[in-house]
C-alpha atoms as an extended CHARMM CRD file, in Angstrom:
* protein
*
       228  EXT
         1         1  UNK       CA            171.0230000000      -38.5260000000      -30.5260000000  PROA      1               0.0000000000
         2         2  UNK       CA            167.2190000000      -39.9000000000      -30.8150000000  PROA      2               0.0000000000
         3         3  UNK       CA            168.5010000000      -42.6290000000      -28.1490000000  PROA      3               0.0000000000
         4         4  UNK       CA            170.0970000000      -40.3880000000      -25.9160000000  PROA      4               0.0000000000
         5         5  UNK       CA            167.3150000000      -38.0990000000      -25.8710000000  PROA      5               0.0000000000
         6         6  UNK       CA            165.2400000000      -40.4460000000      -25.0250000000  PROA      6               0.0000000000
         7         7  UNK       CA            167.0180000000      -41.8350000000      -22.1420000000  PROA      7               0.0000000000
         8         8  UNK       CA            167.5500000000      -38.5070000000      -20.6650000000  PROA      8               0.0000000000
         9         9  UNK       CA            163.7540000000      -37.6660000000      -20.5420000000  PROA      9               0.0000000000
        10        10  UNK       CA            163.5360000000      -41.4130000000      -18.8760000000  PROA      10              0.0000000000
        11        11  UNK       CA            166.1440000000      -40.6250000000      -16.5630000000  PROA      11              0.0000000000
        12        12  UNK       CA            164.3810000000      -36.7190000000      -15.7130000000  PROA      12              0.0000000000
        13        13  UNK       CA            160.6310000000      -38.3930000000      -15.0130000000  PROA      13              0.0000000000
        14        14  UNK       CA            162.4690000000      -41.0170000000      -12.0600000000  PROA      14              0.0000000000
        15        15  UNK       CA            164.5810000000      -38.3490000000      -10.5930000000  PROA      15              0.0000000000
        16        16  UNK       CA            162.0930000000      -35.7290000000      -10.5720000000  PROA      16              0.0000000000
        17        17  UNK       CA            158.9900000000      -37.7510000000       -9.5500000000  PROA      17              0.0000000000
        18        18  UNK       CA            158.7170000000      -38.6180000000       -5.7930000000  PROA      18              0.0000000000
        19        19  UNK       CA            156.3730000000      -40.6150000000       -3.3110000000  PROA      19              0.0000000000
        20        20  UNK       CA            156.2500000000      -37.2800000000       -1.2630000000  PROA      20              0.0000000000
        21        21  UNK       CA            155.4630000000      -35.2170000000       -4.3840000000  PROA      21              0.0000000000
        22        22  UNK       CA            152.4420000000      -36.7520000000       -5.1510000000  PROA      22              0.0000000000
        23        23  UNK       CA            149.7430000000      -35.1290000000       -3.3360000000  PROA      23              0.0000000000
        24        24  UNK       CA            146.2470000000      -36.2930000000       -1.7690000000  PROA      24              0.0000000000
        25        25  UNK       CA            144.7140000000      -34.5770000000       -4.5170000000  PROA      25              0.0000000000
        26        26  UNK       CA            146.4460000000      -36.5460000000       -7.0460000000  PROA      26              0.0000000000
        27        27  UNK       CA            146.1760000000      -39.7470000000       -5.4780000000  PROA      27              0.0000000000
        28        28  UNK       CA            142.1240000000      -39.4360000000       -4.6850000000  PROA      28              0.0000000000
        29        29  UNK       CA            141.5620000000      -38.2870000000       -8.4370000000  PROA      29              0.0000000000
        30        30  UNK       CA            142.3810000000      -41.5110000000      -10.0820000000  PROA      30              0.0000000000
        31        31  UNK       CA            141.6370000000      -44.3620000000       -7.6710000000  PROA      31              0.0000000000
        32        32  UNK       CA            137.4680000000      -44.4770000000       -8.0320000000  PROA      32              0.0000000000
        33        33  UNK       CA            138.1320000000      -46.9970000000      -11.3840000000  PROA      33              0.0000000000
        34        34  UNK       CA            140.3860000000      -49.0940000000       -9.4660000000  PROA      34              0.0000000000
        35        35  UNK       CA            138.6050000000      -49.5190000000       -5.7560000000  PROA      35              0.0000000000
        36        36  UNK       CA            136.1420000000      -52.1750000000       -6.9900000000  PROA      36              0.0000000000
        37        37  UNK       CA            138.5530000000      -55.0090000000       -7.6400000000  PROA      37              0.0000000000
        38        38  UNK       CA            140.7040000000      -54.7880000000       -3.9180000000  PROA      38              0.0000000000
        39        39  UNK       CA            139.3290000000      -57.8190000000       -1.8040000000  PROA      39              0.0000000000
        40        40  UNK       CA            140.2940000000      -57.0950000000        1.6100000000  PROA      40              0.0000000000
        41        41  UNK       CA            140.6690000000      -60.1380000000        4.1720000000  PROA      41              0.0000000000
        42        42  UNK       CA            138.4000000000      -59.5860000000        7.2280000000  PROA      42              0.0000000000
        43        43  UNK       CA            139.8850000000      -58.3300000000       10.6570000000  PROA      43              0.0000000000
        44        44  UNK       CA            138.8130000000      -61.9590000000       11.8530000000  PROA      44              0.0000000000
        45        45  UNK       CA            141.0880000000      -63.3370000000        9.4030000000  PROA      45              0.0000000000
        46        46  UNK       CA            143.9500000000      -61.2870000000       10.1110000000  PROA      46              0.0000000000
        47        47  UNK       CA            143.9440000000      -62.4930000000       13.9120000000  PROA      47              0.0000000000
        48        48  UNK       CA            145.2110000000      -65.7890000000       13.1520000000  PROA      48              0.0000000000
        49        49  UNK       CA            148.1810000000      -64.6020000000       11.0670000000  PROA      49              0.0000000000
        50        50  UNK       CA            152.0480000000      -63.7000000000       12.1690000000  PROA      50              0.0000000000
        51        51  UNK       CA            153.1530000000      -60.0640000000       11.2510000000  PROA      51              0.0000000000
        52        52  UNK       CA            156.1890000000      -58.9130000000       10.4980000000  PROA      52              0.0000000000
        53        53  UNK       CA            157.4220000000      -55.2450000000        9.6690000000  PROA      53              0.0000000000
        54        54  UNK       CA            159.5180000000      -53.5080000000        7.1010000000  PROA      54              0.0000000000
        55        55  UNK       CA            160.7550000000      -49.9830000000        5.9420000000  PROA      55              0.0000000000
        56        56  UNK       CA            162.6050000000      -49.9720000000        2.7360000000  PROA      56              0.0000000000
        57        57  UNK       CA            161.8310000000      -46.2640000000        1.3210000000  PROA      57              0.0000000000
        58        58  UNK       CA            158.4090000000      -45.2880000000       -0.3280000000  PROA      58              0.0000000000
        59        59  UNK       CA            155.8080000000      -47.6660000000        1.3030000000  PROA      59              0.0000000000
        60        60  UNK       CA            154.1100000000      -47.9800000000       -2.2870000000  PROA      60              0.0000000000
        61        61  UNK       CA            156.7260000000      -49.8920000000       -3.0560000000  PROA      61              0.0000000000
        62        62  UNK       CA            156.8560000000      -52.0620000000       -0.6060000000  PROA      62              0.0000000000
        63        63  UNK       CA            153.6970000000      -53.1150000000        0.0840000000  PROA      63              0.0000000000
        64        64  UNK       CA            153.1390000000      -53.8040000000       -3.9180000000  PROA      64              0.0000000000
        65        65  UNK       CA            155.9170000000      -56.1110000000       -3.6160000000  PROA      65              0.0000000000
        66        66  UNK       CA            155.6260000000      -58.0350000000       -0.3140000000  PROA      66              0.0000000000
        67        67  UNK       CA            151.5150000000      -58.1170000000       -1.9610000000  PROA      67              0.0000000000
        68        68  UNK       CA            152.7620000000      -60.6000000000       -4.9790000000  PROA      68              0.0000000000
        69        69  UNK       CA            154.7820000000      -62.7920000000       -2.1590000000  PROA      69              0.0000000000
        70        70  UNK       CA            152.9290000000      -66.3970000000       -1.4790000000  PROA      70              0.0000000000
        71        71  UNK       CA            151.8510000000      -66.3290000000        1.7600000000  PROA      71              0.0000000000
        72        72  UNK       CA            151.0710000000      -62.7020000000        2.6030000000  PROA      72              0.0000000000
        73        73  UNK       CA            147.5920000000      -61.8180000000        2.8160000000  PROA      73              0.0000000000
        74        74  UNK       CA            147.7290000000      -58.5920000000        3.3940000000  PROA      74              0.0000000000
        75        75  UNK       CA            150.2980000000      -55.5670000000        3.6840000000  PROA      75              0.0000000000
        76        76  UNK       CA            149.1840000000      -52.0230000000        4.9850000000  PROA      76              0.0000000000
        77        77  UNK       CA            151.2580000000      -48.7820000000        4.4960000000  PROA      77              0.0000000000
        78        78  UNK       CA            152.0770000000      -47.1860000000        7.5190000000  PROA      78              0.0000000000
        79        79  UNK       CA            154.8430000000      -45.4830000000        9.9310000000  PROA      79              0.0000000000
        80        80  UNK       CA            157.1250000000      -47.2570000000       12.3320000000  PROA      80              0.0000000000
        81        81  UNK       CA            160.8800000000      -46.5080000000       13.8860000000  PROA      81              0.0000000000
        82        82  UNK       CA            159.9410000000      -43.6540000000       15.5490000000  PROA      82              0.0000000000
        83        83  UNK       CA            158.4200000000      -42.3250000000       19.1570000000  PROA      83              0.0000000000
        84        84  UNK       CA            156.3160000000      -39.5800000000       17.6940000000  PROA      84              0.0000000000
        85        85  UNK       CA            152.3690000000      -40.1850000000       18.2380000000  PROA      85              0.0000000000
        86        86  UNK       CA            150.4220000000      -40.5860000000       15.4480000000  PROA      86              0.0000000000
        87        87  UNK       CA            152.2640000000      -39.3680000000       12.4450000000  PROA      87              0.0000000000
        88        88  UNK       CA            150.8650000000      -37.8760000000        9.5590000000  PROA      88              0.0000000000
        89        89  UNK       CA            152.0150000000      -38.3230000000        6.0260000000  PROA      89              0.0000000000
        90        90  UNK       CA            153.1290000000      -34.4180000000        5.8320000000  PROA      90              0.0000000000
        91        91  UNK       CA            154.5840000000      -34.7680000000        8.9820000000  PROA      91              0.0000000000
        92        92  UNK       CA            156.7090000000      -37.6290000000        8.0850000000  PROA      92              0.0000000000
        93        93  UNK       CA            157.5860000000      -36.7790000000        4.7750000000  PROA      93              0.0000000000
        94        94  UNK       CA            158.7710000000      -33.4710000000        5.6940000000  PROA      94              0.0000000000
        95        95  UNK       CA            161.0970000000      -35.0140000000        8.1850000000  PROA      95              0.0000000000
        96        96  UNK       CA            159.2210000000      -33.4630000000       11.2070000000  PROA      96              0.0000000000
        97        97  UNK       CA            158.9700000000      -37.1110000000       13.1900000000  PROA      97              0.0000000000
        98        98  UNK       CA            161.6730000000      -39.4290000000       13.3670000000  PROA      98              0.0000000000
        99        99  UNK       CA            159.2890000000      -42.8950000000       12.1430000000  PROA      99              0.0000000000
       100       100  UNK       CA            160.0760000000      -43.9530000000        8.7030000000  PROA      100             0.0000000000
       101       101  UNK       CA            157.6960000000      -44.8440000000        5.7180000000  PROA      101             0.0000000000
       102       102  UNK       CA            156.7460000000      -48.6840000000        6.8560000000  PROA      102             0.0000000000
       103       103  UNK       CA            154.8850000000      -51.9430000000        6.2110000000  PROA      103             0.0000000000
       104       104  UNK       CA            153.1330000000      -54.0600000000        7.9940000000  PROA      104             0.0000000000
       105       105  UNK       CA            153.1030000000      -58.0010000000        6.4110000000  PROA      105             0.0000000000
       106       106  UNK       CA            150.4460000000      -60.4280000000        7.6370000000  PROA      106             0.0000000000
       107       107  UNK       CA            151.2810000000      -63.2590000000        6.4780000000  PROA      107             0.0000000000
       108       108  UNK       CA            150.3660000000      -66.8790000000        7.2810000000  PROA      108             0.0000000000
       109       109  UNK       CA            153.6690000000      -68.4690000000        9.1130000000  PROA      109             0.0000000000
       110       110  UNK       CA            152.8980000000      -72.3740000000        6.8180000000  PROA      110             0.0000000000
       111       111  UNK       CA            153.4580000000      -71.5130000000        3.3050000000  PROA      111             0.0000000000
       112       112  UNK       CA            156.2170000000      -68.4150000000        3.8830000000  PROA      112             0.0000000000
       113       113  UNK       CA            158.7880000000      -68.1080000000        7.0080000000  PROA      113             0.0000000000
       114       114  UNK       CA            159.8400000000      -65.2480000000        8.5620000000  PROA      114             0.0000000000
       115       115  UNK       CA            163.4610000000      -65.7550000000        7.2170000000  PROA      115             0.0000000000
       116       116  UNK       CA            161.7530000000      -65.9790000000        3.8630000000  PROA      116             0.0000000000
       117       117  UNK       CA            160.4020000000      -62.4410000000        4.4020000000  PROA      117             0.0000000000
       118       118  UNK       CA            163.6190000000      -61.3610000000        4.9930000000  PROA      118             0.0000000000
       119       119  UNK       CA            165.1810000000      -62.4670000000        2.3070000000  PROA      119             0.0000000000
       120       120  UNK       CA            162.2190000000      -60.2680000000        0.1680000000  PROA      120             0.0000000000
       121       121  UNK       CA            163.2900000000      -57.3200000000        2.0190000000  PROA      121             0.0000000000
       122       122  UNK       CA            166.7850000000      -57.4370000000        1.3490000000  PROA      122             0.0000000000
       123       123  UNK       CA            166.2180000000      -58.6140000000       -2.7680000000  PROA      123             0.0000000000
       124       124  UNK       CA            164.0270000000      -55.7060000000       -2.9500000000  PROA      124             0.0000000000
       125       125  UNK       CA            165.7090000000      -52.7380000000       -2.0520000000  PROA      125             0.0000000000
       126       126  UNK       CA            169.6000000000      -51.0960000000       -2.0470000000  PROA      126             0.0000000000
       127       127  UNK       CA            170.3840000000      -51.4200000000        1.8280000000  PROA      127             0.0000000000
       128       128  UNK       CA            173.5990000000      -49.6820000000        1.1520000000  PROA      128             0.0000000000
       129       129  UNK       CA            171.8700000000      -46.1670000000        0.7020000000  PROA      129             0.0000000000
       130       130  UNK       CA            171.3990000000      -44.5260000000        3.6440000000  PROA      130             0.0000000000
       131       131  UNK       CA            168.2400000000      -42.3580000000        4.1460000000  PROA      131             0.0000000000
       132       132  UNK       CA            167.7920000000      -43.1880000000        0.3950000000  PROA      132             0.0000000000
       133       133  UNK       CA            166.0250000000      -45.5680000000       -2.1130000000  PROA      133             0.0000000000
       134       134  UNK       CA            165.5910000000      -44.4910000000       -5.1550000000  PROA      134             0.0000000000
       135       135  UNK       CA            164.6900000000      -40.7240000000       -5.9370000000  PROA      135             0.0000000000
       136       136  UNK       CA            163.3610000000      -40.7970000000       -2.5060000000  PROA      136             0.0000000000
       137       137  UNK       CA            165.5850000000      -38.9460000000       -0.0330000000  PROA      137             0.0000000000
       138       138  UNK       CA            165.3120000000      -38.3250000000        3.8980000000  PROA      138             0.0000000000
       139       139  UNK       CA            165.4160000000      -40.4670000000        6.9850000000  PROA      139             0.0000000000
       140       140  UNK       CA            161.7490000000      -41.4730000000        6.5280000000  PROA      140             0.0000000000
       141       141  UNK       CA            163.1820000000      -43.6630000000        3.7650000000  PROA      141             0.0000000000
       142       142  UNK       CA            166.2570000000      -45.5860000000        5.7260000000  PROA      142             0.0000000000
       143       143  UNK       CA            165.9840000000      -49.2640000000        5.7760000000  PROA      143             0.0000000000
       144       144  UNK       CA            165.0300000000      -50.7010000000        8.7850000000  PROA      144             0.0000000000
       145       145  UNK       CA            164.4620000000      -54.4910000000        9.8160000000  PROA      145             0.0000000000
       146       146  UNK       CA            162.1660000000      -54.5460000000       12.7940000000  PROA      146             0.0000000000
       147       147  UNK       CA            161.9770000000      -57.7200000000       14.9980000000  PROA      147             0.0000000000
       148       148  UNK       CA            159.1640000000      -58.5940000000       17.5500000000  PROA      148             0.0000000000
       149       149  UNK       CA            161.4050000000      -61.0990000000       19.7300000000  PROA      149             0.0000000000
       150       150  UNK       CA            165.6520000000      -62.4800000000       19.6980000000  PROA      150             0.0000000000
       151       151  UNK       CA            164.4570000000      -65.1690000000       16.7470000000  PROA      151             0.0000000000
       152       152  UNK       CA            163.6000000000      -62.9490000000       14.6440000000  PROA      152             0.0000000000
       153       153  UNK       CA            166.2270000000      -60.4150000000       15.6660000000  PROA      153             0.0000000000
       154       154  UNK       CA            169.0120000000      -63.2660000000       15.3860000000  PROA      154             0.0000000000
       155       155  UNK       CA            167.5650000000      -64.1760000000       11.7680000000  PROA      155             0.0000000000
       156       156  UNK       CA            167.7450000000      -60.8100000000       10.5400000000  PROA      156             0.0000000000
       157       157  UNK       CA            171.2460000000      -59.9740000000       11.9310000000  PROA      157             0.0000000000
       158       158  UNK       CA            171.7670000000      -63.5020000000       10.3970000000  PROA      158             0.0000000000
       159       159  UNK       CA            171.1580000000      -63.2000000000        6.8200000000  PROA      159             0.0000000000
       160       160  UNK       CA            173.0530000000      -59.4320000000        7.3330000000  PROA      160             0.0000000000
       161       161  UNK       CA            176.0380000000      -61.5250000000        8.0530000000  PROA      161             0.0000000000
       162       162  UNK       CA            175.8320000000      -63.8180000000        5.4630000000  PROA      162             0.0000000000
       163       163  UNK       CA            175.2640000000      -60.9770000000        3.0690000000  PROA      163             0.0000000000
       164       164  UNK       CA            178.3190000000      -59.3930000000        4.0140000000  PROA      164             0.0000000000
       165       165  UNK       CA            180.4850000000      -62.6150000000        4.2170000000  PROA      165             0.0000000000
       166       166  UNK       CA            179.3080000000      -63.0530000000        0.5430000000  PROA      166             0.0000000000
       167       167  UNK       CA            180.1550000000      -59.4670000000       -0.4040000000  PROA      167             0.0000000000
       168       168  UNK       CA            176.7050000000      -59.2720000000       -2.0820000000  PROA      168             0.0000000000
       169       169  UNK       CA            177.2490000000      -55.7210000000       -1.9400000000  PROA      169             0.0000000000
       170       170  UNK       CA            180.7750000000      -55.4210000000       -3.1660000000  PROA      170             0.0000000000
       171       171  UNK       CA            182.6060000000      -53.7820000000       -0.4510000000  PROA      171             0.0000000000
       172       172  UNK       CA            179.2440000000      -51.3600000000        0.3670000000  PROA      172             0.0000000000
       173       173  UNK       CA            178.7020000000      -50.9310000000        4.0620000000  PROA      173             0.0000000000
       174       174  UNK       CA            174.5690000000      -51.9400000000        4.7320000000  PROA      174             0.0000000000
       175       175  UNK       CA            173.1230000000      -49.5560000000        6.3780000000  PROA      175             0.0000000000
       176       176  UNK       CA            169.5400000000      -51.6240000000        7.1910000000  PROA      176             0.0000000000
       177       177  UNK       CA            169.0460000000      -50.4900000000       10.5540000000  PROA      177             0.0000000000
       178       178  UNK       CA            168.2570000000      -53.7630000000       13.6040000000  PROA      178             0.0000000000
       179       179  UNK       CA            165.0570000000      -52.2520000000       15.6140000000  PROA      179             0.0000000000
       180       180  UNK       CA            163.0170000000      -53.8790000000       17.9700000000  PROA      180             0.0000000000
       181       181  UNK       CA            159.1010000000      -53.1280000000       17.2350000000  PROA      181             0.0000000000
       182       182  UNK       CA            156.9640000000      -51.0480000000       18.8250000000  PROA      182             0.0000000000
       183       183  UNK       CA            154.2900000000      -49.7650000000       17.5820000000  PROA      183             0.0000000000
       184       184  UNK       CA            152.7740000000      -49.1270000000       14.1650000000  PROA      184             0.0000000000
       185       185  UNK       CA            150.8460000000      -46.3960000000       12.5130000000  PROA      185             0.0000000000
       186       186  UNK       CA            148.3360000000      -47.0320000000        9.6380000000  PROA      186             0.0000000000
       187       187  UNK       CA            148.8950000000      -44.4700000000        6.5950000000  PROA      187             0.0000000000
       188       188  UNK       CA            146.1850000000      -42.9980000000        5.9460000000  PROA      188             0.0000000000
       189       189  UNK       CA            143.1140000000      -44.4400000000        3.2210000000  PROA      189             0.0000000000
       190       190  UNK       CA            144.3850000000      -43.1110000000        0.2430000000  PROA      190             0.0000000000
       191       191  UNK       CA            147.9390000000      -44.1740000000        0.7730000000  PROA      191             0.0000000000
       192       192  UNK       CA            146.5580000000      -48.2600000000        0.5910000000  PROA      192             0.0000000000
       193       193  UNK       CA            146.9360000000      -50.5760000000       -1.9050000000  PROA      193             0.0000000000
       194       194  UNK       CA            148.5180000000      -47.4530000000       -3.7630000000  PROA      194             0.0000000000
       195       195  UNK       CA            150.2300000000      -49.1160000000       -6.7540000000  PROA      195             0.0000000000
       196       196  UNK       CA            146.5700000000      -51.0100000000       -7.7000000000  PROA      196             0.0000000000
       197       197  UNK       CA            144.7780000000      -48.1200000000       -7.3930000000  PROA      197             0.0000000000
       198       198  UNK       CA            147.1280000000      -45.8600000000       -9.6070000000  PROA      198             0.0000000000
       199       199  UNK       CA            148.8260000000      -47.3810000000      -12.0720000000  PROA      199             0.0000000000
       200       200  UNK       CA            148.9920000000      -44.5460000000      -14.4740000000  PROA      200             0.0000000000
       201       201  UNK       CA            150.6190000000      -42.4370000000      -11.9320000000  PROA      201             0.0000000000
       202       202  UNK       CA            154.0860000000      -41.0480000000      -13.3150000000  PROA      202             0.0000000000
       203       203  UNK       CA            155.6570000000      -42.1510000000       -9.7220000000  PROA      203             0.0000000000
       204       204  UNK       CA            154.1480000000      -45.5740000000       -9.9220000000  PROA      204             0.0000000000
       205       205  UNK       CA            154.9540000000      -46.0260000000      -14.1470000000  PROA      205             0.0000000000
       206       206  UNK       CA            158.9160000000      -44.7910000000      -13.3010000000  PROA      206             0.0000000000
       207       207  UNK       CA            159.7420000000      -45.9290000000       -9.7920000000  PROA      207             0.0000000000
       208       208  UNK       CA            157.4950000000      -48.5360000000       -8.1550000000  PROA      208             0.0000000000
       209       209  UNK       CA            156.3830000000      -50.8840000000      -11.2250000000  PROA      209             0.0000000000
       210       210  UNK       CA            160.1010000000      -51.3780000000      -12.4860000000  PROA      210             0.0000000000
       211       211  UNK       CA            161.4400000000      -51.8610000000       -8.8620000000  PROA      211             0.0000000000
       212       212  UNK       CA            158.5780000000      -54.2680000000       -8.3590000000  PROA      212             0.0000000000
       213       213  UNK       CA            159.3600000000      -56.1330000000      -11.8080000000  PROA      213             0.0000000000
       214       214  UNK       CA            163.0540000000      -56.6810000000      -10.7930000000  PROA      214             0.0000000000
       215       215  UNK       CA            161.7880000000      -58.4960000000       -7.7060000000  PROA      215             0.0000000000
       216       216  UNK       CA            159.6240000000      -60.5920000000       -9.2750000000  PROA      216             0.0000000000
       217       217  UNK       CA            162.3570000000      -61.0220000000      -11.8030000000  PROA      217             0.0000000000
       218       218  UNK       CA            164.7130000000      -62.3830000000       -8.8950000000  PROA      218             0.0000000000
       219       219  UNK       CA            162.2240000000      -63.9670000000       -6.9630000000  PROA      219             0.0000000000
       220       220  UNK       CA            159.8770000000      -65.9950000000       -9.4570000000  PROA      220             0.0000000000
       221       221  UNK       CA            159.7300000000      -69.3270000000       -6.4120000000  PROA      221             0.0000000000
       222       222  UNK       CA            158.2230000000      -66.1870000000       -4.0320000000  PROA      222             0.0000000000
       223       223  UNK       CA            155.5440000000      -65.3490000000       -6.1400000000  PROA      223             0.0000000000
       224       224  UNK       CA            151.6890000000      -65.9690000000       -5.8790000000  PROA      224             0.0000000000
       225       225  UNK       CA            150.6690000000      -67.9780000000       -8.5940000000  PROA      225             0.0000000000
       226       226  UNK       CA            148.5260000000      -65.1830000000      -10.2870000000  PROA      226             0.0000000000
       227       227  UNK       CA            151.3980000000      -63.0890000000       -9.8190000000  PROA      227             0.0000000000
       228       228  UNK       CA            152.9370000000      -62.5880000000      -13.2360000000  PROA      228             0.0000000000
């Protein structure tokens, strides 16, 4: 009964603990301790990388995970998929916009492809839940694969096939939606390097660390070398 318990309370935190429930009071409180040991690359050095962009539900997530991937040098939350005009987090996560919780990779095009980022995206996440990942509910969390040009278009819808000649997903339609890019929204401050700066945070300890441990679990030849 000790067991089961135990399990249930495990089971309660994850399905009751969301990205949009945690607040910007929340998030602010415990980041001061953490600030100090994010590096950021220069905008100089970001101009000579490619970018590519990703929505796979709760940007935490994501951009913790496509962080550990060789190659990337840096990921920033943001909002992409939709035509509203700069999007606020409130906005978006009540559903008020039609852009869904994004990332955008740079990453450096010699030591990780773009086909390599798309296999990430699709070890990462469930793209058989539509407007779902996780405890996160809502269009603002659908999966979406965005592509800049038909290369990276015809990669994505690619690797889509080969996922479904495989039956990967047993029989489970994918839902991942095929978008052509257009623009990009940062998130704002507080919402950056999230996971690093909070890692006490019941949302981050339940959802995001364990989702990013079974990618890294999957993935060990993707992985920075002072990822561990």
């Amino acid at each position: 009964m000790k067991i089961a318990k135990t399990t249930l309370l495990a089971l309660f935190l994850i399905l009751t603990t969301s990205c949009q429930s945690n607040t910007k009071k929340t998030t602010e409180a415990s980041s001061n301790t953490h600030m100090a040991q994010i590096v950021k690359p220069s905008a100089q050095e970001l101009e000579n990388l490619e970018t590519a962009y990703f929505a796979s539900g709760c940007f935490w997530c994501v951009e913790a995970i496509f962080e550990s991937v060789k190659g990337v040098k840096e990921v920033v939350s943001g909002y992409a998929g939709g035509t509203s005009e700069n999007p606020t987090y409130e906005e978006v996560g009540a559903g008020r916009t039609d852009h869904a919780e994004a990332v955008e990779v740079y990453y450096d095009p010699e030591v990780i492809s773009f086909t390599a980022l798309v296999q990430v995206f699709f070890g990462s996440h469930d793209p058989t839940t539509l407007n779902q990942q996780g405890p996160d509910r809502g269009r603002q969390y659908r999966s979406i694969a965005f592509y800049k040009n038909e290369k990276e278009k015809k990669i994505i819808e690619g690797y889509i096939k080969a996922l479904k000649d495989q039956d990967v997903y047993q029989g489970a339609s994918i839902t991942t939606e095929v978008t052509p890019f257009t623009k990009f929204y940062d998130a704002e401050e507080y919402h950056q390097d999230y996971e690093r700066k909070h890692p006490d945070n019941s949302y981050i300890t339940n959802v995001s660390i364990p989702r990013l441990n079974r990618f890294k679990a999957n993935f060990g030849e993707y992985l920075k070398e002072d990822v561990h």
